[in-house]
N, C-alpha and C positions, 0 to 999 in steps of 0.2 A: 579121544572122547567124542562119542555123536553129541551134537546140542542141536536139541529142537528148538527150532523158533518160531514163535506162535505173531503174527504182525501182518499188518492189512497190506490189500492190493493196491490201496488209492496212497497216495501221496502226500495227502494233506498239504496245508497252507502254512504250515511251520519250516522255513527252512534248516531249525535245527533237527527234526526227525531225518531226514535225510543224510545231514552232515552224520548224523549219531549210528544211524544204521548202516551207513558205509564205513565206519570208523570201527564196527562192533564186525564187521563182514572181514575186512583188513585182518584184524585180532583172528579171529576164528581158521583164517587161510593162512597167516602167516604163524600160530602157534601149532601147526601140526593137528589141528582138532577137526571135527567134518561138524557140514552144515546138513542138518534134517530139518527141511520147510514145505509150505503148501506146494511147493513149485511153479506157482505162476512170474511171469515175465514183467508184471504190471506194477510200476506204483514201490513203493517198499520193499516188497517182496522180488521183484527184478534189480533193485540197487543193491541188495542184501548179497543173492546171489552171484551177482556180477563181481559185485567186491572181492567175496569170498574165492574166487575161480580167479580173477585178476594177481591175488596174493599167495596162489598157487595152491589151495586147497583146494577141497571135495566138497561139493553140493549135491546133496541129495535131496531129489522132489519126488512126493507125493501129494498127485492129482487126480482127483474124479476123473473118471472119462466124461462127462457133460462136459467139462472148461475142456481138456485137451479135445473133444468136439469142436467145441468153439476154438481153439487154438490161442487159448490162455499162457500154457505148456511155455518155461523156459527151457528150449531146444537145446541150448549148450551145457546143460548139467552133465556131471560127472555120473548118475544113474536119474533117471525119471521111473518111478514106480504107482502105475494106472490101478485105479480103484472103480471100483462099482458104484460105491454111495459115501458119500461123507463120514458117517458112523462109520466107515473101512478105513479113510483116510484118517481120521484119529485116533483108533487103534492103531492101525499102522506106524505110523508116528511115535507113538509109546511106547511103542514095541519097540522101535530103532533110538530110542533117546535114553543117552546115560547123564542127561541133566537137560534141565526146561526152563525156557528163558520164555517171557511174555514181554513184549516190545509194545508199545502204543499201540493200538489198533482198534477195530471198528467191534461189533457183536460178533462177530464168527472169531475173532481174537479172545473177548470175551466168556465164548462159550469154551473153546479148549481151556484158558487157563482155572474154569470152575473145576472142569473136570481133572486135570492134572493136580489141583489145590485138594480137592476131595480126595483122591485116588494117596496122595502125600499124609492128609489128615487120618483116614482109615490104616494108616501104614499098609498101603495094597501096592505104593512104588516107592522103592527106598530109592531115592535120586532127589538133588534139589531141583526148587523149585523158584524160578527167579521173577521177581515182578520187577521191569526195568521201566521205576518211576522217577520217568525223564521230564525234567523241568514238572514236576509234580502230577504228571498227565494222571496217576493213580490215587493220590492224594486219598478221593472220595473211597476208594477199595479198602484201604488201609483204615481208615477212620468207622466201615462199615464192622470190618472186619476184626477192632478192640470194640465196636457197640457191642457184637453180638456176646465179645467175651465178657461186657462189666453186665449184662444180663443175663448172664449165665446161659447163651445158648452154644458156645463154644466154650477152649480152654487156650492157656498158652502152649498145654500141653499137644492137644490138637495140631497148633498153628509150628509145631517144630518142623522143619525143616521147608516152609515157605518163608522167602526173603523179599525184604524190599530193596533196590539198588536204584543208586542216587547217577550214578556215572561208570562207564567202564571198566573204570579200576578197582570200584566197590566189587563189579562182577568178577574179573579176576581173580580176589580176594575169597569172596563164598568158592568157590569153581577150585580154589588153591594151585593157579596157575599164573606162571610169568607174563 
């Protein structure tokens, strides 16, 4: 199974993002499943990757050419695949995910998991869709997310097959993997 994963380039100040996202990079290389992410080297997204590739799996990046200009690009991935614009690199992405994971992350984290959440809602991708609300980072999403439905601008029905996940093993769990 490809699993996108949508999570920022910085670091943060949390040392458990870190521990978490190496620990979820482990799982992904050591179950046999590949990794599809932005492909940068920085922050998150380089411990992700690294994990992933250390525990013998596949990472696959997809990068803008502006960052691999800049030399964002993590160089030791299993494939790097160069986009034109952003809007490429998220289709792109979708195109290669047979389930979606959102990991803490910054607005550009933010803005994939709307569209993956939408694209899930319209039934336009039948693939889950994981919100990895770690130590509560998502809290406000989920809570925005029953507003809309006790005012009727969404439904439950809408919201099937977006999950919220507490810890790895919850993801495991949706994923129906060891």
């Amino acid at each position: 199974m490809n699993i996108t994963v949508y999570l920022g380039a910085n670091e943060g100040n949390d040392p458990a993002l870190k521990s978490a996202v190496m620990a979820l990079g482990r799982w992904i290389g050591e179950s046999g499943n590949a990794l599809v992410y932005g492909g940068s080297k920085s922050g998150l997204m380089g411990a992700l990757a690294e994990s992933v590739l250390a525990a013998g799996g596949e990472a696959t990046g997809v990068e803008p050419r502006f960052f691999v200009e800049a030399e964002l690009q993590y160089d030791d991935l299993t494939r790097l695949i160069v986009t034109e614009t952003m809007s490429e690199r998220k289709a792109k992405m979708i195109e290669l995910g047979d389930a979606f994971l959102a990991f803490p992350g910054g607005t550009g984290t933010l803005e994939e998991l709307s569209e993956v959440m939408s694209m899930v809602s319209l039934k336009q991708l039948d693939a889950p869709c994981i919100v990895y609300n770690l130590n509560g980072y998502y809290d406000g999403l989920k809570a925005l997310l029953a507003h809309m439905i006790r005012i009727g601008l969404s439904s439950e029905e809408r919201l099937q097959g977006i999950y919220f996940a507490e810890d790895l093993e919850q993801i495991r769990k949706i994923l129906k993997q060891p």
